[in-house]
N, C-alpha and C positions, 0 to 999 in steps of 0.2 A: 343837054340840059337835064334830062330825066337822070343821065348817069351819076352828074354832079348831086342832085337831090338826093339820089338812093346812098349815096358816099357821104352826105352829111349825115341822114337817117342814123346809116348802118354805124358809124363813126361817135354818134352821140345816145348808142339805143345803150338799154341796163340792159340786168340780167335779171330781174328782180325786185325784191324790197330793198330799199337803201344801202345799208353800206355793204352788198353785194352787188354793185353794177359794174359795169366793166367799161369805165371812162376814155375818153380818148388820151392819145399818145402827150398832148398836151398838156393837162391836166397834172400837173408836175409836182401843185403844194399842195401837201397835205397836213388839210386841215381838220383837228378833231377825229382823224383817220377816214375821213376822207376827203378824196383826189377833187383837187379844183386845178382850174387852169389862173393862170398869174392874171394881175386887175380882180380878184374878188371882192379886193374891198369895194370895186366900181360897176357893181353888177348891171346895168342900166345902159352901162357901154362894153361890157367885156365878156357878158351871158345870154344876153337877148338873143344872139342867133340860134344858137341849141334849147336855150329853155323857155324861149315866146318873149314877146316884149312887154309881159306881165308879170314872167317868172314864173308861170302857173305849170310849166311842163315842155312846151314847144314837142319840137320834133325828137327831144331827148325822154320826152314823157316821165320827166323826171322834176319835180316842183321846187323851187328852190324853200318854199314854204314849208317840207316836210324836215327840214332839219333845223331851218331859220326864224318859224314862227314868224309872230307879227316885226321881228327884225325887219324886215324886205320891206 
């Protein structure tokens, strides 16, 4: 279990400030330059694992609000 967590972690971690992070393999469209995984326009179902079920960062530490504003 701990392995699978560290493997989401490490899978969904940046490198950085925004459009320098290093997204997972998934992450395929790109949008506005940068990488989302397909379902963005359903983020509520297709983001919550990696960025919290608020959007605010999750285990990606990465907010969806710092690109999307009051969009989300």
């Amino acid at each position: 279990m701990m392995l699978f967590l560290f493997l989401i972690v490490v899978s969904c971690e940046t490198t950085g400030d925004h459009p320098q992070y290093n997204p997972p393999a998934d992450h395929s469209v790109n949008k506005d330059g940068v990488m989302h995984k397909s379902g963005l326009s359903e983020p509520e179902q297709n983001c919550t694992t990696c960025h919290g079920a608020d959007l605010q960062g999750g285990t990606a530490q990465v907010s969806c609000y710092e690109c999307h504003g009051k969009k989300w």
